[in-house]
C-alpha positions in Angstrom: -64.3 33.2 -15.6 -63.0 34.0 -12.2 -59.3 33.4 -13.4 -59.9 36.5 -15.3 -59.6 38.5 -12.3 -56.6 37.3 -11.0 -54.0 38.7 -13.3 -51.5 36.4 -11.5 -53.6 33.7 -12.0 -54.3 31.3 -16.0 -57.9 31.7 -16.6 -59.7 28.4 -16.3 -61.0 29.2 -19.6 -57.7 28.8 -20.9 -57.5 26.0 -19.8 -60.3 24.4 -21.4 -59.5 26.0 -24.7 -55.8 24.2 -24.7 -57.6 20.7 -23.8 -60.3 21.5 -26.9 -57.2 22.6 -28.8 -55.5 18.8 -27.9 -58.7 17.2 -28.4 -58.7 18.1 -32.2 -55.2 17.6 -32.6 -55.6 14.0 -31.4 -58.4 13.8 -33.9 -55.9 15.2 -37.0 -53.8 12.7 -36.0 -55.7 9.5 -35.6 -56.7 11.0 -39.7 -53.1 11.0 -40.6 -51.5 7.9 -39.4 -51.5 4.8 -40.7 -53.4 1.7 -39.8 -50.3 -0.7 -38.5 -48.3 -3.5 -40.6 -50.1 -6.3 -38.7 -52.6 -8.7 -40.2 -56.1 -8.7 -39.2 -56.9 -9.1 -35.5 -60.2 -10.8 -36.0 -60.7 -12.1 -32.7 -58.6 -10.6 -30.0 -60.6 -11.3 -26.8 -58.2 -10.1 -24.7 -57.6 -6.4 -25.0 -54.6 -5.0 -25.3 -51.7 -4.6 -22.6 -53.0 -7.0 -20.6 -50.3 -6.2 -17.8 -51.0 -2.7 -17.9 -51.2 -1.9 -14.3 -52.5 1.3 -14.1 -50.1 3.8 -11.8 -51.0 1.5 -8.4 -54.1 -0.3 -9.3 -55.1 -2.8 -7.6 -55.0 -5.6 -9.8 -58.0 -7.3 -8.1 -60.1 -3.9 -9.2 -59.0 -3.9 -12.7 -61.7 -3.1 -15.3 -62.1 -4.4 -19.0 -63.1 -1.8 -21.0 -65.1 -2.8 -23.0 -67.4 -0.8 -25.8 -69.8 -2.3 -28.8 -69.8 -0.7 -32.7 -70.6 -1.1 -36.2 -67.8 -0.9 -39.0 -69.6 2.4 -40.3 -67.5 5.4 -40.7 -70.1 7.4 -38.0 -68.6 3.9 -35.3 -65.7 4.3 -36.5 -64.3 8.0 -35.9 -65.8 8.2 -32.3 -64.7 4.7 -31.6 -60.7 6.1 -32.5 -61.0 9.2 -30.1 -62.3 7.1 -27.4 -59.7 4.8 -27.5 -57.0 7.3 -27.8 -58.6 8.7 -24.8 -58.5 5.5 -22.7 -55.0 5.2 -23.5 -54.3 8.5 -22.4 -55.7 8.1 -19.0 -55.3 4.8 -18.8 -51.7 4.3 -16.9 -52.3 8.0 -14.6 -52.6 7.8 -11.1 -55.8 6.8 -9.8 -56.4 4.7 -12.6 -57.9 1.0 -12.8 -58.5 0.6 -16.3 -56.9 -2.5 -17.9 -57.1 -3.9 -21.3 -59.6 -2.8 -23.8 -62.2 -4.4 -26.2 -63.8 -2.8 -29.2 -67.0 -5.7 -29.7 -67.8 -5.1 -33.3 -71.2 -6.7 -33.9 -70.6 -6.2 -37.9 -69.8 -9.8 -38.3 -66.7 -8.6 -40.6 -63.6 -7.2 -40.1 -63.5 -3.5 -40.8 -60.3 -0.8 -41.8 -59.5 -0.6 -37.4 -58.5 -4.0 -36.5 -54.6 -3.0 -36.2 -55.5 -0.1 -34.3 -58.0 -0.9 -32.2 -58.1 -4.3 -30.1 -61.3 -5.9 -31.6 -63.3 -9.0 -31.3 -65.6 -9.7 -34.2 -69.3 -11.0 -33.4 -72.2 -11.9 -35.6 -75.2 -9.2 -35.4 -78.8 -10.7 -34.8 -80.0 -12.2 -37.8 -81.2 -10.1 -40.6 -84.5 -8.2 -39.7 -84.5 -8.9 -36.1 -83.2 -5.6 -34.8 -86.5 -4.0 -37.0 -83.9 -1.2 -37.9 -82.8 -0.6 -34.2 -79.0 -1.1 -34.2 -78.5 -0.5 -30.5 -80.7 -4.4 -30.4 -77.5 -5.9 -31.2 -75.5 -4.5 -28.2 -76.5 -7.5 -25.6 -76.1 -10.3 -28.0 -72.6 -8.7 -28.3 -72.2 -8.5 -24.8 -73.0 -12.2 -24.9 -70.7 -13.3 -27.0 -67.6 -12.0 -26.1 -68.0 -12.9 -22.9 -68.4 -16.5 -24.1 -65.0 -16.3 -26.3 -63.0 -14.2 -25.0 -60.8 -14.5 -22.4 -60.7 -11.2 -20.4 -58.2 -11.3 -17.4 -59.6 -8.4 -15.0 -62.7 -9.2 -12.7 -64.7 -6.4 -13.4 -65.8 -4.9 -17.1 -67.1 -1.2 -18.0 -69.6 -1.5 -20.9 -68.7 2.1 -22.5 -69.8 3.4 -25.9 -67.8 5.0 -28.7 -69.1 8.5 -28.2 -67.6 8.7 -24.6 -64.4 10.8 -23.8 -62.4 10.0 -20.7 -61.4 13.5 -19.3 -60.2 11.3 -16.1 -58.2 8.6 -14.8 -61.1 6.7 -14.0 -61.4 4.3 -10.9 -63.1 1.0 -10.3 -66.5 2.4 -8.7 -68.0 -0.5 -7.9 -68.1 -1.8 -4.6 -67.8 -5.4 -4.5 -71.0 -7.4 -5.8 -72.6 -3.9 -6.4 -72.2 -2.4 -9.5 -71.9 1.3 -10.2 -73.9 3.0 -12.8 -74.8 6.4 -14.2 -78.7 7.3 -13.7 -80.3 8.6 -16.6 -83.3 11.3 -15.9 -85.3 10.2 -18.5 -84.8 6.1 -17.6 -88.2 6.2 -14.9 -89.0 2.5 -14.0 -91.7 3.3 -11.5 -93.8 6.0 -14.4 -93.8 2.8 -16.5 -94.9 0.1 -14.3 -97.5 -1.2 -16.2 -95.5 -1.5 -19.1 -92.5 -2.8 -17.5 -94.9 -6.0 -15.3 -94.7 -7.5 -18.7 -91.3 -7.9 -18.1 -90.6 -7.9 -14.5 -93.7 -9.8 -12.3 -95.1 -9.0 -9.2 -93.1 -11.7 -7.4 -89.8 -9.9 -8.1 -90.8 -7.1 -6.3 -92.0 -3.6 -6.8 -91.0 -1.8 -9.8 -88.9 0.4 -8.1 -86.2 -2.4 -7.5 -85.6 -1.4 -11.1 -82.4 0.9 -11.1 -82.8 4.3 -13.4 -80.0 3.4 -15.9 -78.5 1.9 -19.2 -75.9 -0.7 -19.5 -73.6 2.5 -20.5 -71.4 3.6 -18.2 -71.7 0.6 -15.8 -68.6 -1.0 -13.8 -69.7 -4.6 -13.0 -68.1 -7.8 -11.8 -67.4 -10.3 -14.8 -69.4 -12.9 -13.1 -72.3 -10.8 -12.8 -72.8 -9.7 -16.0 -72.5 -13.3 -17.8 -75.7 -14.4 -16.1 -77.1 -10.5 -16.8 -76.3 -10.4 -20.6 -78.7 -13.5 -21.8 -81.4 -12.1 -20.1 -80.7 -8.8 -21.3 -80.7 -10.2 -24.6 -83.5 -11.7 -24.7 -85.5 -8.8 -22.9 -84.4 -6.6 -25.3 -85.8 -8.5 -28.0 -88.7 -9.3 -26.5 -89.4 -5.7 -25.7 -89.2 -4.8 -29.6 -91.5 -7.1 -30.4 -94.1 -6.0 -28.0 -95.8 -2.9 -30.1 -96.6 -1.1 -26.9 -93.3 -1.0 -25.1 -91.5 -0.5 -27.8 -93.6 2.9 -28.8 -93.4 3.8 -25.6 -89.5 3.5 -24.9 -88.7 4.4 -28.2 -84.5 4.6 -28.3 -84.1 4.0 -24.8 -85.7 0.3 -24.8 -82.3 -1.4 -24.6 -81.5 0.7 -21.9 -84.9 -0.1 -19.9 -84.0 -4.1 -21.2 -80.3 -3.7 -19.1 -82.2 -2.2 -16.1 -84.9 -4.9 -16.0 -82.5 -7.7 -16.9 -80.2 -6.8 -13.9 -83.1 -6.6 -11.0 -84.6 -9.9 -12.3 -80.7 -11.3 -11.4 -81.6 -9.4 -8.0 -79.0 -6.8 -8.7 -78.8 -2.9 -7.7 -76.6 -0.2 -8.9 -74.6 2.2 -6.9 -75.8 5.4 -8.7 -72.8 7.9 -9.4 -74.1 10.6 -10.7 -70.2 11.7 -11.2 -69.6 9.0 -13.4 -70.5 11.0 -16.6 -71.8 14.5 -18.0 -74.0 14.9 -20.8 -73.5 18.4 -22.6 -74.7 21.1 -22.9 -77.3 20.2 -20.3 -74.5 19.6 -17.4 -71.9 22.8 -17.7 -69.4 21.5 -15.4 -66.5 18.7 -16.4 -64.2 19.2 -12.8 -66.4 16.5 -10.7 -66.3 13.9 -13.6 -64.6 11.4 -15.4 -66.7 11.1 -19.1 -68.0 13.7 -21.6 -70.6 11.5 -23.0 -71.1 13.5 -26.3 -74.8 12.4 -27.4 -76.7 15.3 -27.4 -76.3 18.5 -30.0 -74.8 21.3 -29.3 -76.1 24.6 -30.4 -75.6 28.5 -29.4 -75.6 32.0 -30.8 -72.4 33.9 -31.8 -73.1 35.7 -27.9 -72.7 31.9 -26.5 -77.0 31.2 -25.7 -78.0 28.1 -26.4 -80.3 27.1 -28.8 -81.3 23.6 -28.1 -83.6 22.8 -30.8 -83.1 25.0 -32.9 -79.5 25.3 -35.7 -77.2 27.4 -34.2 -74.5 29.5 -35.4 -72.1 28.0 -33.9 -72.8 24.3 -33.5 -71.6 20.7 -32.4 -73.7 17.6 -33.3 -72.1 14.2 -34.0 -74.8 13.1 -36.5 -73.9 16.0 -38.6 -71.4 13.3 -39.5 -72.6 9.9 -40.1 -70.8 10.0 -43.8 -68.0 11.5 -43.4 -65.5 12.4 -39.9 -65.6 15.9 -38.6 -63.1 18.1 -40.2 -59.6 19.0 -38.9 -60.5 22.4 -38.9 -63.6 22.3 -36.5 -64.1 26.2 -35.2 -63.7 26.9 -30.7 -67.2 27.8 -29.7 -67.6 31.5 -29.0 -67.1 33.2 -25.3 -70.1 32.3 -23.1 -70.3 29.0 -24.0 -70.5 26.0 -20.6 -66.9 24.3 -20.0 -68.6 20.7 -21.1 -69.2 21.7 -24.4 -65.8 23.7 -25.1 -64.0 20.6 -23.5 -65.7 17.9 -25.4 
């Protein structure tokens, strides 16, 4: 709001208003173009633009990006922005993305493959998940890494409702993985429930890193001894009545965290890596909008978390259908985050 008093000066707001403008261009786009002439890509381990160097990467920092989805329509039109985005910021200065990998755990091939580099996967057999899609994410995980062949040393394990408003770099530091902590991911309020997973032997619960396995920048190497055991505390999470009341939608998240410290391995904590609006109103320290929460606010720009709002923003509002190209600006008032994303 400050710009507005510099008459010499474009309003930051401005700003943010022509980004939110390109955003939803992109999106009218991606709705009007075609699919490609190619055949099906059924299992394209690889990424694309393998020799995509980024502008001065390191290739020894290179990241796989790589993100999990379904073949429904809700996957589908998050998993096309997010891509478009990585593409965007993936050859800018500063950048050590590489190739990319959309792990579609549908067992099919969907409408994306010659858009989107994809590996097809089988999901858990029928019933195992109990109706908890996310359950399928670390058998994913598990076998891509066993068929495919990814060139870069490091992978990000993103979702299909992040945005990349940055060139993002390789924050990991060597055998130490960097990850976003999650406020509501608290290892040491849970121990009892968490010493059916992790003993006494391994150490105290608070060796347990606060995060998901989303956003997380982690050495290849790692993460293939990581994922089976991620896998199967995941599932055996779920099937333990108890811990799976009690983490509820975040038990996948809890399984990465538990997974990783039983492999002995801690998380550099960034909390930079990632905003969540509307709760964090700021996007210039960051490098994703992670888009997961609703957004509501009055016509005065108030929010009204919990409640409808006049003017509102909630990707589940859209699990049959993709948002519409003409998708209103939030009014004056509203945070940066949630005009940006």
């Amino acid at each position: 709001m400050s710009g507005r008093k510099n008459a010499g000066k474009i309003s930051p707001w401005l700003l943010v208003l022509i980004s939110l403008g390109c955003f939803f261009v992109t999106y009218n786009l991606l709705t009007m173009h075609g699919r490609g002439r190619d055949g099906p890509r059924k299992f394209l381990g690889g990424g694309e633009d393998r020799d995509s160097t980024g502008s001065g990467s390191d290739p020894a920092k290179r990241f796989h990006v790589a993100l999990t989805a379904t073949d429904a329509l809700y996957s589908q039109w998050q998993s096309r922005i997010m891509h478009y985005w990585y593409k965007e910021m993936r050859d800018r200065p500063g950048s050590d993305m590489g190739g990319f990998t959309r792990i579609l755990h549908s067992g099919k091939p969907d409408g994306l493959m010659d858009e989107i580099p994809t590996m097809v996967v089988d999901p858990l057999p029928e019933g195992k998940d109990k109706g908890y899609i996310v359950l399928n994410r670390p058998w994913a995980f598990v076998q891509w890494l066993q068929k495919a062949k990814i060139v870069e040393e490091y992978i990000l394990m993103a979702e299909p409702d992040h945005v990349f408003v940055k060139p993002l770099p390789n924050l990991a530091h060597g055998d130490e993985p960097a990850a976003f902590p999650f406020f509501y991911i608290k290892p040491t309020d849970n121990e009892k429930i968490l010493r059916k997973f992790f003993p006494e032997e391994k150490g105290p619960v608070s060796n347990i890193d606060p995060i998901g396995n989303s956003p997380v920048i982690i050495k290849k190497a790692q993460l293939e001894k990581i994922a089976p055991t991620w896998m199967n505390v995941s599932l055996k999470m779920k099937e333990d009545q108890e811990t799976d009341k009690a983490f509820g939608w975040v038990l996948e998240m809890y399984a990465y965290a538990v997974a990783s410290a039983l492999h002995g391995v801690r998380h550099s904590l960034r909390k930079d890596f990632m905003i969540q609006p509307p709760w964090d109103l700021k996007t210039d320290n960051t490098f994703i909008i992670h888009y997961t929460y609703g957004c509501d606010y009055s016509m005065k720009g108030q929010l009204t978390y919990g409640k409808i709002g006049e003017w509102r923003f909630d990707k589940r509002s859209y699990l049959q259908s993709p948002p519409p190209r003409n998708l209103s600006l939030p009014p004056p008032g509203v945070p940066e985050s949630v005009v940006l994303h």
